[in-house]
C-alpha positions in Angstrom: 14.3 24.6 -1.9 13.0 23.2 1.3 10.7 20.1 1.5 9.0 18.9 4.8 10.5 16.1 6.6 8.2 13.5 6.4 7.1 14.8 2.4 11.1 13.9 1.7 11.1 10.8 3.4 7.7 9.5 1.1 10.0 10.5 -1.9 12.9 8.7 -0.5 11.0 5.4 0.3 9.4 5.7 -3.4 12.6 5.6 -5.2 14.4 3.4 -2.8 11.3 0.9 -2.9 11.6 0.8 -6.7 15.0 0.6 -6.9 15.1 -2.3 -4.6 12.0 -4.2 -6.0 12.5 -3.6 -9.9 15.4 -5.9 -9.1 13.8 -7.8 -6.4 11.0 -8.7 -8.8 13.0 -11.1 -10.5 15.9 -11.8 -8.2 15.8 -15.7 -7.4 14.9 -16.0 -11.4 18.2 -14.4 -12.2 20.3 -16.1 -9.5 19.1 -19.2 -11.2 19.5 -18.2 -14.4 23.4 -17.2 -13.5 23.6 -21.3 -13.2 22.6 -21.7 -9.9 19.7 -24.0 -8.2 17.0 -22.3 -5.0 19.0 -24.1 -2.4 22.3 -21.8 -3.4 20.0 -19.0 -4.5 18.6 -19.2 -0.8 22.3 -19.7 0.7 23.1 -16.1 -0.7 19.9 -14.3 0.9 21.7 -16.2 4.3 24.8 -14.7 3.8 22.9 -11.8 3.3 20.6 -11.5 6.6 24.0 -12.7 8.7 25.4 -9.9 7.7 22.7 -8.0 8.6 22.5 -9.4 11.8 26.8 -9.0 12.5 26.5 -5.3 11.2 23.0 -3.6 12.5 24.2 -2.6 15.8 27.5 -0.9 14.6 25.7 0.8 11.7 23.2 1.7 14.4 25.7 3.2 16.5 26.9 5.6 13.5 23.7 7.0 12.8 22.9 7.9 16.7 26.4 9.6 17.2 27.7 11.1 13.8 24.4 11.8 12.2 21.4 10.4 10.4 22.3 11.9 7.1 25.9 10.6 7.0 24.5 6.9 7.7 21.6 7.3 5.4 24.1 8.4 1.8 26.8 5.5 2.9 24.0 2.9 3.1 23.1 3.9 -0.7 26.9 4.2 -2.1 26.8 0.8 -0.6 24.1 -0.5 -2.3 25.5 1.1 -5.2 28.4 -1.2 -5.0 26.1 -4.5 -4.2 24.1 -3.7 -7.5 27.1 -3.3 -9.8 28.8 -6.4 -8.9 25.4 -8.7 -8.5 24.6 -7.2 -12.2 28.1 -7.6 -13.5 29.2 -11.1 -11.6 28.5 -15.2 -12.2 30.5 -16.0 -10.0 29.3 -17.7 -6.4 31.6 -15.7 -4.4 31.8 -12.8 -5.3 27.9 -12.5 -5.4 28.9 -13.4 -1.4 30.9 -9.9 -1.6 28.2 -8.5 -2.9 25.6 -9.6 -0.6 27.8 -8.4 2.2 27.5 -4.6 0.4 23.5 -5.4 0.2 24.0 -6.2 3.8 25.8 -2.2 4.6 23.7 -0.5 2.5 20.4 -2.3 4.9 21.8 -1.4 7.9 23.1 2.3 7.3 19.9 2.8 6.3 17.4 1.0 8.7 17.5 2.8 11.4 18.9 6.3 10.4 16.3 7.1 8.1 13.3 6.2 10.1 15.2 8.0 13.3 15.9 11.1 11.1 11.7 11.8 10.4 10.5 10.7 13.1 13.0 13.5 14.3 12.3 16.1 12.4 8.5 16.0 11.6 5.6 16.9 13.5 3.7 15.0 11.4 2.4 11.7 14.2 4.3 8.7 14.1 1.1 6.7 12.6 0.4 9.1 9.6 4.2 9.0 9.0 4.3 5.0 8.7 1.2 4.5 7.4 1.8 6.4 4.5 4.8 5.2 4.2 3.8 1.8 3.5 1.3 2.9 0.9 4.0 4.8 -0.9 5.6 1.6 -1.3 3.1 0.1 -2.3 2.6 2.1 -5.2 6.3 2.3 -6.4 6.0 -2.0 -6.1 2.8 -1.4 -8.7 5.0 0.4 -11.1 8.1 -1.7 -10.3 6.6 -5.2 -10.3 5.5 -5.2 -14.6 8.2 -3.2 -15.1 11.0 -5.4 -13.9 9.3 -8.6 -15.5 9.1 -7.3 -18.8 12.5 -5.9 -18.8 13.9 -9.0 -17.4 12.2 -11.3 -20.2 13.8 -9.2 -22.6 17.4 -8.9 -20.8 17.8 -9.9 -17.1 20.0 -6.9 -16.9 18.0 -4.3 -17.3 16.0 -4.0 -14.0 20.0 -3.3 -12.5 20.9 -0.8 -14.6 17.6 1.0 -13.7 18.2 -0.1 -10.0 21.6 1.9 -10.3 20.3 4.9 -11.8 17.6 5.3 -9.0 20.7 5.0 -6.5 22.6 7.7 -8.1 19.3 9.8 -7.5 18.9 8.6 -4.1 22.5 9.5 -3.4 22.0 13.3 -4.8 18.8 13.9 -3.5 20.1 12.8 -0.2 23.2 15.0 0.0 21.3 18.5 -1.3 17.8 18.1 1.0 18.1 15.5 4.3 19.2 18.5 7.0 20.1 17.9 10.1 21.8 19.8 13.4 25.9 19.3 13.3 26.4 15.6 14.0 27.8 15.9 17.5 24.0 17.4 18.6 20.5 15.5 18.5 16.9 16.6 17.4 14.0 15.8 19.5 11.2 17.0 17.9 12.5 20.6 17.5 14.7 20.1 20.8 18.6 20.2 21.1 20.0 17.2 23.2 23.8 17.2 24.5 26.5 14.9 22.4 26.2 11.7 23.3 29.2 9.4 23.2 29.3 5.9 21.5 29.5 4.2 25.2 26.4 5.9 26.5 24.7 5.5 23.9 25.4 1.4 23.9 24.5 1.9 27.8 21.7 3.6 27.4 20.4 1.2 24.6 20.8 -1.6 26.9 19.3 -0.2 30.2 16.4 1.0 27.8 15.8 -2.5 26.1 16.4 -4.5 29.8 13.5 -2.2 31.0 10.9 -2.4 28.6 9.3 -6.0 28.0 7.3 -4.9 25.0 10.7 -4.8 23.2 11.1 -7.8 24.1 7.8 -8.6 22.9 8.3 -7.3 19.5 11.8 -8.8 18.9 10.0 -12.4 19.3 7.4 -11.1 17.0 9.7 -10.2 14.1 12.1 -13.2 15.1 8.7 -15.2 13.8 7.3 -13.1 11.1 11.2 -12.5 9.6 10.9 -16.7 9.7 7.6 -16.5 7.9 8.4 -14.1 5.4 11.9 -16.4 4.4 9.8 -19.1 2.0 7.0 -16.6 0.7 10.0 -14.0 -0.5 12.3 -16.4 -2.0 9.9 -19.0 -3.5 6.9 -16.5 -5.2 8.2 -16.3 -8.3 9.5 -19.9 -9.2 6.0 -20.5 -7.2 3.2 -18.5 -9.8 5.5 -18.5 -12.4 5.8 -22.8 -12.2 2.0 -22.7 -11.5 1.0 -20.9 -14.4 2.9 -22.5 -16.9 3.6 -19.1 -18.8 6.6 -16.8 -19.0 7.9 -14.4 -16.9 5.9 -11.9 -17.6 3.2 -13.2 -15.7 5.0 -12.5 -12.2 5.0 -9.3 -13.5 1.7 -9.0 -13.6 0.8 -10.4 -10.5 3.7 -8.6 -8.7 1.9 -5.8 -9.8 -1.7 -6.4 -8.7 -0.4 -7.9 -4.8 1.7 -4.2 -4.4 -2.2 -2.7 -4.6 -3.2 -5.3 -2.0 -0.2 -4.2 0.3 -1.2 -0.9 -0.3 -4.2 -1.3 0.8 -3.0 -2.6 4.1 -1.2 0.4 5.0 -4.7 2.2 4.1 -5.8 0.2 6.3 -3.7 0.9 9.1 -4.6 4.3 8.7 -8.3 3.5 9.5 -7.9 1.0 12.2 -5.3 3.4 14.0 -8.3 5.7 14.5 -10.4 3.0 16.8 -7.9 0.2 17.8 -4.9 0.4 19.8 -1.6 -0.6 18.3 -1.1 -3.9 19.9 -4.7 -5.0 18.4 -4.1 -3.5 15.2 -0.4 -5.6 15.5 -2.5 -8.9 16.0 -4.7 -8.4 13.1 -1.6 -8.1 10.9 -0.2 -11.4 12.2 -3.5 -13.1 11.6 -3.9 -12.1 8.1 -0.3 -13.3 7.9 -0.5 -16.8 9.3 -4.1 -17.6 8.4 -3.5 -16.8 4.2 -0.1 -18.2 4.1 -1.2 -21.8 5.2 -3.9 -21.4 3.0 -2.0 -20.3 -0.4 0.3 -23.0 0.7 -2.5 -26.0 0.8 -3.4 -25.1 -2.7 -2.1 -26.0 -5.4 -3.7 -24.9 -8.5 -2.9 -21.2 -9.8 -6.0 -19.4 -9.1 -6.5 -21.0 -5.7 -2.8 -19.9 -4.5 -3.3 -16.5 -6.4 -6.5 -15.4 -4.6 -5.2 -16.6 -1.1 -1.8 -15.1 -1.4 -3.3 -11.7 -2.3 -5.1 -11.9 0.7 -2.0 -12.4 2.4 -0.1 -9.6 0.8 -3.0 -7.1 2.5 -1.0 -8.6 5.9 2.3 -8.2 4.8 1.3 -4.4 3.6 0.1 -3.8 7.5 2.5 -5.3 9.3 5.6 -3.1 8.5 3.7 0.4 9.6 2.1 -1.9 12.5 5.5 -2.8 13.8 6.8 0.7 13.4 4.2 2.3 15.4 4.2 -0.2 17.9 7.8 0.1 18.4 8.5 3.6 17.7 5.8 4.8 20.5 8.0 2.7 22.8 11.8 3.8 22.7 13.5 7.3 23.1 14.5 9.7 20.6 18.2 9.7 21.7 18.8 5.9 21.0 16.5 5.4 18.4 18.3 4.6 15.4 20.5 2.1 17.8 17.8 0.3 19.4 15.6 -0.1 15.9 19.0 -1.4 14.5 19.1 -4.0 17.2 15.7 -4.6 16.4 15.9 -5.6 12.9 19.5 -7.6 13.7 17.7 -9.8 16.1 14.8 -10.4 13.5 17.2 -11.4 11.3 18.1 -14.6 13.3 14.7 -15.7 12.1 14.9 -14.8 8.4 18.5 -17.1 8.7 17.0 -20.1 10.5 13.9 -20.1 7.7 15.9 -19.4 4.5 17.6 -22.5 5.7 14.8 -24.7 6.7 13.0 -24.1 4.2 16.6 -23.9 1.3 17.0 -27.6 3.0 13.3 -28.7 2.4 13.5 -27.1 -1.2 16.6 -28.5 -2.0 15.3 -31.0 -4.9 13.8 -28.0 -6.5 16.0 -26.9 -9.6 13.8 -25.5 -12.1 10.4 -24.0 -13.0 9.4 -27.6 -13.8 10.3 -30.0 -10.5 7.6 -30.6 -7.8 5.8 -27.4 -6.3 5.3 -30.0 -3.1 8.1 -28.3 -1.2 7.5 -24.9 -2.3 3.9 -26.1 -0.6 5.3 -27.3 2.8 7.7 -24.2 3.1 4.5 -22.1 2.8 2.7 -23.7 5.5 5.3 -24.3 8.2 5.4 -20.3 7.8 2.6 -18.9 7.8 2.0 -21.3 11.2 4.8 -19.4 12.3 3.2 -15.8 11.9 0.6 -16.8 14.0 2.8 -17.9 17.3 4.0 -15.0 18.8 0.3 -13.7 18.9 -0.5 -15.1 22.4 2.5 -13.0 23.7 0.8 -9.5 22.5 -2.7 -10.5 24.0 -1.6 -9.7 27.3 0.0 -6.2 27.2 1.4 -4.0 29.3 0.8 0.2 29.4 3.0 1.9 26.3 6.2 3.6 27.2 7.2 6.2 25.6 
């Protein structure tokens, strides 16, 4: 049976969303709960953006010369690996090994899979993306109760269910992503000559020299990969200290906010059809920066809730917002490469907060101790979502 390109790659970003987010729902809780405080919980997700950042452009280079397909099934068996260990281990380093397997599995999969539809699909880049998102969205509303209740009654559970949705990932990967023999290309229906790993690296670089609007968007995520450090890592010792009830209440709320990021990527759909994508970009970083600061300030439950909902509407538009932007913007040839570069140089920024804000939080041991630096973390981000916007008010024409 054959299923449409971009149809396949909804269902791939469902299960791979809920597999990653079932766990990720409760992850700093369990890293806690394994004995360990949100400074060393927040040392681990460094070691695992380094490691993003050391192996994106190899991985990269994989899927743009031996194949999409080939990148895309390694980067699961390799979060396969990260999920059995991290479920199975207490032990400090060897969740470090792990992490490093998180890290593989992130970059074999970045850029390949996102090259590979955008390849094979006539579908336009915006419909692709923006439904994309949504489809996230929804797997995070099924994902985010589910995890919290099966955490609260074992904090295993959400990993074993992770690992059975990578096993279906791997299958459904091997039987239906086609592609042309590895040595060829597809460019929207085209055959393109082999490229070799050198040109391809070249090519990459003379591309990326060229173009100042990847520049542009590199800074961008270098400070929205730096705002997103203290809002991903300290949400659920954050509502869940707030609130004063168990865990099941992040489940909740992780619930409703995956509606609200789905509604920004509805959203993208609708202001694609009037704005251009540097505009619509803009709009993503204000929401971004503007309800950050403000969940931060607050610090009563409801307060924080409402504002950071808000906030997740920005964080649901600005993943199909970047994509668009930078998709419209680089060739089909290089595309897995030069997207891989893209999301190793945002990963400088997702390092520099996790330990900014890890060094500011480093008093904070349990549900219980001040929410004051939780509070300061917040705000120095979501200033640092609104920065680069100055740099995307004056624009250049798109390449394509």
């Amino acid at each position: 049976m054959k299923i449409q390109a971009h149809r396949l790659f909804y269902i791939i970003t469902f299960i791979q969303f809920f597999m990653m987010e079932i766990t990720g729902t409760t992850l700093i809780l369990f890293i806690m709960n394994k004995g360990f405080s949100l400074q060393y919980a927040n040392n681990l997700l460094i070691v695992l953006f380094i490691s993003i950042l050391l192996l994106e452009i190899p991985t990269g280079i994989i899927a743009d010369r031996f194949g999409r397909k080939l990148s895309i099934v390694l980067g699961f068996i390799c979060y396969l690996i990260y999920a059995v260990v991290f479920m199975l281990t207490d032990e400090f380093l060897l969740l470090i090994f792990a992490q490093i397997f998180g890290a593989l599995a992130t970059c074999l999969q970045s850029g390949a899979l996102e090259s590979w539809v955008v390849d094979h699909s006539d579908e336009s880049i915006e419909n692709i993306f923006a439904t994309s998102s949504s489809v996230m969205y929804i797997a995070g509303f099924f994902c985010g109760l589910l995890g919290a209740v099966l955490a609260s009654i074992y904090f295993v559970l959400p990993w074993m269910i992770s690992i059975i949705c990578c096993l279906s990932l791997i299958v459904l990967s091997i039987i239906y992503i086609k592609e042309n023999h590895h040595s060829k290309f597809i460019k929207r229906g085209e055959v393109v000559e082999e490229k070799s790993v050198k040109k391809i690296i070249g090519s990459s670089i003379n591309i990326i020299l060229s173009n100042k609007q990847l520049w542009v968007i590199f800074i961008v995520g270098i400070c929205i990969s730096f705002s997103n450090s203290a809002p991903n890592s300290f949400q659920q010792p954050r509502f869940v200290g707030l609130s004063e009830h168990g865990l099941w209440i992040f489940g909740i709320i992780k619930t409703v906010y995956s509606l609200f990021m789905s509604l920004g990527g509805y959203l993208i759909k609708k202001l694609s059809k009037y704005y251009d994508d540097t505009t619509i970009l803009i709009f993503s970083l204000l929401m971004l920066g503007v309800w950050l600061t403000i969940a931060g300030w607050f610090n009563d439950f409801y307060p924080v809730l409402v504002s950071f909902l808000i906030y997740e509407i920005g964080r649901g538009m600005y993943p199909a917002a970047r994509k668009i932007y930078i998709n419209k913007r680089i060739a089909s040839d290089y595309r897995a490469t030069i997207l891989s570069l893209d999301s190793a140089i945002t990963q400088i920024g997702m390092c520099i907060g996790l330990l900014v804000t890890g060094i500011i939080s480093k008093n904070y041991t349990d549900l219980t101790s001040s929410q004051f630096p939780i509070q300061v973390s917040w705000m120095i981000c979501g200033i640092a979502a609104l920065l680069p916007i100055a740099l995307l008010i004056k624009k250049e024409p798109q390449r394509q």
